[in-house]
N, C-alpha and C positions, 0 to 999 in steps of 0.2 A: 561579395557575399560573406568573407570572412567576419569581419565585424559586428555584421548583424546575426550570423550563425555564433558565435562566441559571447555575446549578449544574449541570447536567447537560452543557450545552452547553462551557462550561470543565472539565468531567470529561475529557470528549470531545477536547476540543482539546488537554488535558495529555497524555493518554494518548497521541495524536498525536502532540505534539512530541515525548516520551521517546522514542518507535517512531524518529523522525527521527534525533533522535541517535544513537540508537547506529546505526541505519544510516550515518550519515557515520564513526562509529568504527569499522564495519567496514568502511567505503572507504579509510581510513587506512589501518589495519592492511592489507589488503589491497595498497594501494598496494608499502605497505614489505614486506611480501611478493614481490609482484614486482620493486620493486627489488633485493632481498637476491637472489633466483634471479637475475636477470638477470647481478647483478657474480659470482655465485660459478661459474656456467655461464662467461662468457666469460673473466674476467679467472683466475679460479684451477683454471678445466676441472673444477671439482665440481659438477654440476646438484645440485639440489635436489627430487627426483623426486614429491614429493608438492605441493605450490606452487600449480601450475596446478590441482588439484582442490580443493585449499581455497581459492583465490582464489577458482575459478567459483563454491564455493560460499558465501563471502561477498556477492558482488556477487549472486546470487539474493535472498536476506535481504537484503538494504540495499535493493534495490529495493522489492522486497514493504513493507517497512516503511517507506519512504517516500512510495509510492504515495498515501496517506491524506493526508500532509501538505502533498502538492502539492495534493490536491481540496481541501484546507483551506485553501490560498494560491489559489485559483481557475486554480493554475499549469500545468493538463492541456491540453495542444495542443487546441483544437477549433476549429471553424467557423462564426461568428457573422453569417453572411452570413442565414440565417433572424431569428436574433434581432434582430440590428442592423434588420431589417424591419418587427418587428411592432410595432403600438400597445402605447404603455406596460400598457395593462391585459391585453394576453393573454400576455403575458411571465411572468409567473406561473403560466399553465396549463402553456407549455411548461417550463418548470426544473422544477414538478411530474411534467411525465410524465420527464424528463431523466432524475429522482433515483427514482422510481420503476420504470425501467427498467432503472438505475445496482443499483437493490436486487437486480432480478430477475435480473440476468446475474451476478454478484456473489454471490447467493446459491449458484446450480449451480456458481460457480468454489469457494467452500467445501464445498461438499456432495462434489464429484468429486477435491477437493485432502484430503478423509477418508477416500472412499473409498482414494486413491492409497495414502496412510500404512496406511491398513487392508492394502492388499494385500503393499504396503513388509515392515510387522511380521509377518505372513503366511506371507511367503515368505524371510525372514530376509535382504532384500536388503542388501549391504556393497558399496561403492563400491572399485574397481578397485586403486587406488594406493596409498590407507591403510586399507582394513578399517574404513573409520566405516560405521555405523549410515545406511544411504540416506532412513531417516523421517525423521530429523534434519534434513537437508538437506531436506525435501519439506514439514516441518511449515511452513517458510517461507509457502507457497500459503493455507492455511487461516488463520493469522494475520494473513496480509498484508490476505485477505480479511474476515476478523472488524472488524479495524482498518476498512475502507474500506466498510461495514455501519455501524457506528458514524457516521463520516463525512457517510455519504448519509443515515441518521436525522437527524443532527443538522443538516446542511442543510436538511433536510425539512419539521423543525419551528420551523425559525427562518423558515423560509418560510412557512409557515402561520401560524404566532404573530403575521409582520408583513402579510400578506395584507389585513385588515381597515384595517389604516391605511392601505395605500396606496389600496385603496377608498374613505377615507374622503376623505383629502387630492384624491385624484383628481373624485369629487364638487362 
């Protein structure tokens, strides 16, 4: 099972990293978005009326898609005042119930980020400033979420995979 679990696990973590990047490529682009509006608003009095709506909706997408690669760098703000507490061996119940909790709220943030796009393509919704397509912008939610599914499995099962040694060593 190792083989196949350490393949999948680098699957996992690829398809992560890609998600990151281009997320930081659309904080780029983004960036220079706003700087491009900002000198042509003040210095040449031409705003650029559309900017602010593709920005936000860059930086939606870059988060979503980064999300995953932070739980993958252990980088998510939390509170380790329980864990930093418990004996080495029930430290492993709790990151289990952690990532299985991680699944379940995670799961309804996809399930209600399809229904959104369901309603989105539905109701033919287009976004105020340039007439894009608002599913576009919303598919972000379900991805982001697919991505950070991935994530909490494969922490899941690296967890469990090593469970037994640390039992064993801890013996």
């Amino acid at each position: 099972m190792r083989p196949l679990l350490n393949n999948t696990l680098k699957m996992v973590d690829r398809v992560t990293t890609i998600s990151a990047v281009i997320g930081g490529v659309l904080i780029a682009v983004m960036t220079a978005i706003v700087t491009i509006a900002v000198i042509t608003r003040y210095v040449l009095s031409q705003p650029i009326g559309w900017s602010e709506e593709v920005s936000i909706y860059m930086m939606i997408w870059a988060i979503f898609l980064g999300t995953a690669y932070t739980l993958k760098e252990n980088a998510h703000i939390g509170v380790d005042l329980l864990m930093n507490r418990l004996p080495p061996h029930l430290k492993p119940f709790l990151l289990c119930f952690h990532y299985l909790a991680g699944l379940l709220f995670i799961s309804i943030l996809f399930l209600k980020g399809i229904d959104m796009i369901n309603l989105s393509v539905t109701l033919g919704s287009r976004s105020i400033a340039t007439n894009f397509p608002l599913y576009i912008a919303q598919l972000a939610v379900p991805v982001g979420a697919a991505l950070l599914i991935l994530q909490l499995i494969a922490k899941l099962l690296l967890l469990i995979d090593r469970w037994p040694e640390r039992n064993k060593t801890e013996a």
